[in-house]
N, C-alpha and C positions, 0 to 999 in steps of 0.2 A: 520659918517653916521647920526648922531642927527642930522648936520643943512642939511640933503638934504630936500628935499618934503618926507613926508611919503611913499609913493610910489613906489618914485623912491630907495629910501633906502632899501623896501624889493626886490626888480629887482636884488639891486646889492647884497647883501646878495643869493639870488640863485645861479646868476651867479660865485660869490667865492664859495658857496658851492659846487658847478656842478665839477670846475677848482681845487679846490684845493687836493693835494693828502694826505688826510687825514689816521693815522695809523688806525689798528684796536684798540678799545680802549681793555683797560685792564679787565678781566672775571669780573661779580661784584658777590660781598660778598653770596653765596649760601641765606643767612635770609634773602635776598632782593627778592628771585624769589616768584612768586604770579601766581598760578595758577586759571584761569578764564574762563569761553565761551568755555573750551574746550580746551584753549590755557594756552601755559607754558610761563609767561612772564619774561624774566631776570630781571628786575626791574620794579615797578609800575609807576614810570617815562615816561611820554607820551607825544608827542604833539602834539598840538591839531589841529582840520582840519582848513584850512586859512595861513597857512602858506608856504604849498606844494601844492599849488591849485590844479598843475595840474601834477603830481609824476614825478617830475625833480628831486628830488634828497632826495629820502628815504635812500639810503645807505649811503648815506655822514649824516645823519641826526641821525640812528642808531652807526656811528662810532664816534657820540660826547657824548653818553654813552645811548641816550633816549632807554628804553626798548620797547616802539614800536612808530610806527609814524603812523597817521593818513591823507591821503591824501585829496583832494578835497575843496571844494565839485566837485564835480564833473556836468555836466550834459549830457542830450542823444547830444545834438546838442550842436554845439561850440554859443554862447551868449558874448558880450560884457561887459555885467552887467551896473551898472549906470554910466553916465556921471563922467569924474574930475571935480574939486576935491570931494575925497570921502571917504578919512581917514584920519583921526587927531588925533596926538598925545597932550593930556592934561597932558604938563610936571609936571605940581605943586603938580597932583594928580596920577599920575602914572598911565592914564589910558589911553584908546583907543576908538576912537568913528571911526565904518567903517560904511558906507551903500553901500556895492561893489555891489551886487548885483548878487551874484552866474556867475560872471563872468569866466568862463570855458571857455578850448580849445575841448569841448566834447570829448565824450566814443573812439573817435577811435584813436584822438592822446594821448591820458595817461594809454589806454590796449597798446599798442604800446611798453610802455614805461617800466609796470609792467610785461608784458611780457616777456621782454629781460632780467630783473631783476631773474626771479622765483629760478633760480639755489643758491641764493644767500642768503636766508634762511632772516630770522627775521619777526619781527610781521609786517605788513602792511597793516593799512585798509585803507577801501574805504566808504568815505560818500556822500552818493549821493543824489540829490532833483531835481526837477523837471526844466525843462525850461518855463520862464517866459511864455510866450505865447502857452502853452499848453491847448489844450482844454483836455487832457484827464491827467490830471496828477499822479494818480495813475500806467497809463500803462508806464510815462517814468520811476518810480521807478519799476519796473515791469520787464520791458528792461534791466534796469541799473544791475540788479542782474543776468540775463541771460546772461548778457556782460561777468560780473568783477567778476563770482563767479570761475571759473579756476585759479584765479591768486590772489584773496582778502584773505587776513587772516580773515576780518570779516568785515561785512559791516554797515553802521552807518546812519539808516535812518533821514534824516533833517529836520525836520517841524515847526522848530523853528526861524530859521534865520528871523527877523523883514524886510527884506530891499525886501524882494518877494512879491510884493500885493497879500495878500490872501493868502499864505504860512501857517500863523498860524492857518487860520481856520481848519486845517486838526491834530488842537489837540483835536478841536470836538468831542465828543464819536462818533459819528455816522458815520462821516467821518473817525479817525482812524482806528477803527474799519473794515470799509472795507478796508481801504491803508493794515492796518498789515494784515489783513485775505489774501490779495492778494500776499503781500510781502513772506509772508512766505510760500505759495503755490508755490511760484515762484519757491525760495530756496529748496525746497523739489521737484520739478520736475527737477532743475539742479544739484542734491545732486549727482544720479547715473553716472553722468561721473565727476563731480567736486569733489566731497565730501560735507560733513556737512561745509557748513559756519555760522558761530555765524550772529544776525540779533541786531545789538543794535538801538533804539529809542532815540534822542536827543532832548532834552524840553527843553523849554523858564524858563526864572527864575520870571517872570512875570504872570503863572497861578496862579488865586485864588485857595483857599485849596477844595473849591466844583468841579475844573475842575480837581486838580490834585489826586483826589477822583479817578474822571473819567476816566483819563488817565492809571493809575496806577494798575485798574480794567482792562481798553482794554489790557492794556499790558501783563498784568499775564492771562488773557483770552485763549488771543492769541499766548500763548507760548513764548515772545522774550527771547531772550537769555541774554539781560541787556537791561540798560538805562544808559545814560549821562545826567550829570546835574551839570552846564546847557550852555545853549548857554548864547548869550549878551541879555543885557535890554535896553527897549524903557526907563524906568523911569531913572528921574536923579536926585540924591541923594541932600539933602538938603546942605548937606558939598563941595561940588564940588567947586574944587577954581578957575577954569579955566572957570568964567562963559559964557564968550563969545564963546568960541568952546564948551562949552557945552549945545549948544542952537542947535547943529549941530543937525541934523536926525538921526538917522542912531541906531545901538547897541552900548550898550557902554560896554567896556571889562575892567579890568587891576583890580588895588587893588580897584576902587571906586565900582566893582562889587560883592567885595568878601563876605560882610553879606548878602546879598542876595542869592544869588547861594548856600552858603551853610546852608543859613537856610532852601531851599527847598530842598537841599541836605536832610537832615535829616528827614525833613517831608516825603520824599519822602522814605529813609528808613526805617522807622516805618510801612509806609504803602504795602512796599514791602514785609515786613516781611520774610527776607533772601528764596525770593523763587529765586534769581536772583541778581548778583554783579550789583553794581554801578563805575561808574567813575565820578569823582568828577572833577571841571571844574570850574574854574569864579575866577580870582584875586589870583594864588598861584604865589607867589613870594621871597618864602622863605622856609627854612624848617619848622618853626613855623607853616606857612599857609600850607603846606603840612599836616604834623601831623592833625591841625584840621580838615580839611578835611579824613581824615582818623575814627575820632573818630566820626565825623556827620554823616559816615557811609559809605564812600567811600571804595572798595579795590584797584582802584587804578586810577591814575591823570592825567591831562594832563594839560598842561597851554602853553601859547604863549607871550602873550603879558608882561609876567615877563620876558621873553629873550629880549625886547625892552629894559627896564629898567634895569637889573640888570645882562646882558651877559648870554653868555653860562658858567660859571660857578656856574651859579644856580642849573645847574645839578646835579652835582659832592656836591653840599654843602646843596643838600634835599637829596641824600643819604646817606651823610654823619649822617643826621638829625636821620634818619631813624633807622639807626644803632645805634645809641646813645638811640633810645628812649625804642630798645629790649632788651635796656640790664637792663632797670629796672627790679626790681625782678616782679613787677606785669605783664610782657607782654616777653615771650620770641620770638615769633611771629611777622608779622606785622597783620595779622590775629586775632592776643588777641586783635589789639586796634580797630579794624573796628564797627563804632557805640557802641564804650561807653559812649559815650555823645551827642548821637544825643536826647534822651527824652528830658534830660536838655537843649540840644540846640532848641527844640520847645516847652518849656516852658520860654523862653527868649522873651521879645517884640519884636515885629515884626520891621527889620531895618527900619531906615528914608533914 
């Protein structure tokens, strides 16, 4: 699958995922379950949205051990996203640069799909954003929770994504501010026939520490239920050895993203001050990079672009991780290590 096109590589990965008759996996170790949002997750193991674009295939995804699967993104109307080529894998650095461009089959072919699903239990959310050419972009996140709150374990607001002109301005205090205020009104008028669904916000790793002040404020303001953190970065690292694909556009994800993401991980802990779990995001590709993220303040993880590089037995060998790390005498928990080192980790300089 390495030398197809990027591309075409994740096509065919769906498509065995979809075909293949996978068992159920084996219970995991009860110290691994992480209760969150309301939600009991069998393991903090997650992955992340981008990979299931359009919910082809969550239960095939939950039966290679991931504790829950995040779908989407999603949008209201089906969109193409940007032109090919438009992902690149930077072998040297183990990383990923997309600029897809929220390219969805829209709301009505993937409730379609989550629908047929529902009797089938496990975590599955929905992250949704808006369609490019929307003059009202608020009302399609708006929509999207009116659609997908029946059938969403929880839903993963998007404002982050780099590859949507004008996307990020909606991390704005002012603009947030109205998107959550509406968002969460949404969720609490479709709560009586749906139920409560958790409302999580997803940030760029790219806000200065004055925006993510602001952020951080709108978010605890407005009640969310969490935040992720974070999405991909427009900045490219001084270290990048693949300089010519990394001249590409777009976000870049994998290990060159990981000091980044989890230094605002941390910061972003600090300033949450446990009113609200985080989910930690950006370059895990091991158990090592699991655990820090955990101590920068995560309760639990999701990653993608480590199953590029390093398979689906990344799963099985970050819980493994995980297990090993409770049975220190200092942490019987995964819950004792959540932000023990995030101060230290934002007393650290700031990555290059």
């Amino acid at each position: 699958m390495r030398v197809l096109d990027p591309e075409d590589a994740h096509a065919l990965a769906i498509k065995a995922l979809r075909l293949a008759p996978l068992p159920r996996p084996a219970a995991d170790d009860p110290l691994l379950q992480v209760r969150a949002f309301g939600l009991n997750f069998p393991n903090p193991v997650g992955i992340a949205a981008g990979f299931d674009k359009h919910g082809e295939v969550p239960d095939a995804l939950l039966r290679l051990g991931f504790g829950s699967v995040e779908i989407g993104t999603v949008t209201p109307r089906p969109q193409s996203g940007n032109p090919r080529p438009r992902l690149f894998r930077l072998d040297p650095d183990e990383g990923v640069i997309n600029r897809l461009g929220f390219n969805s089959e829209g709301e009505q072919a993937v409730l379609k799909r989550l629908a047929a699903r529902t009797a089938k239990g496990g975590i599955v959310g929905v992250n949704i954003g808006a369609n490019k050419d929307s003059d009202d972009r608020g009302a399609d996140y708006v929509r999207l929770i009116e659609t997908f709150a029946p059938v969403a374990s929880y839903f993963t607001v998007n404002v982050s994504s780099p590859n949507t002109p004008g996307l990020r301005d909606l991390q704005n205090a002012a603009a947030l501010d109205d998107l959550l205020a509406r968002v969460v009104a949404a969720r609490e008028r479709v709560a009586v026939r749906a139920g409560p669904t958790p409302i999580l916000l997803k940030i760029a790793p790219d806000l200065t520490l004055s925006a993510l002040d602001d952020v951080v404020g709108v978010a605890r303001r407005r009640a969310v239920d969490g935040m992720i953190v974070s999405n991909t970065t427009i900045a490219r690292p001084a270290a990048l050895q693949d300089a010519d694909k990394g001249r590409q556009a777009g976000g870049l994800s994998g290990r060159p993203l990981f000091p980044l993401a989890t230094r605002i991980l941390a910061e972003t802990y600090v300033r949450v001050e446990e009113v609200f779990p985080l989910i930690g995001a950006g370059g895990i590709d091991s158990g090592a990079a699991a655990l820090a993220k955990l101590r920068a303040g995560a309760s639990l993880l999701q990653l993608y672009s480590g199953l590029i590089f390093r398979g689906l037995g990344i799963v099985a060998e970050i819980k493994r991780d995980l297990l090993s790390a409770i049975e220190d005498p200092h942490a019987s928990t995964l819950a004792d290590l959540v932000g023990t080192e995030a101060a230290a980790v934002t007393a650290e300089p700031w990555p290059d």
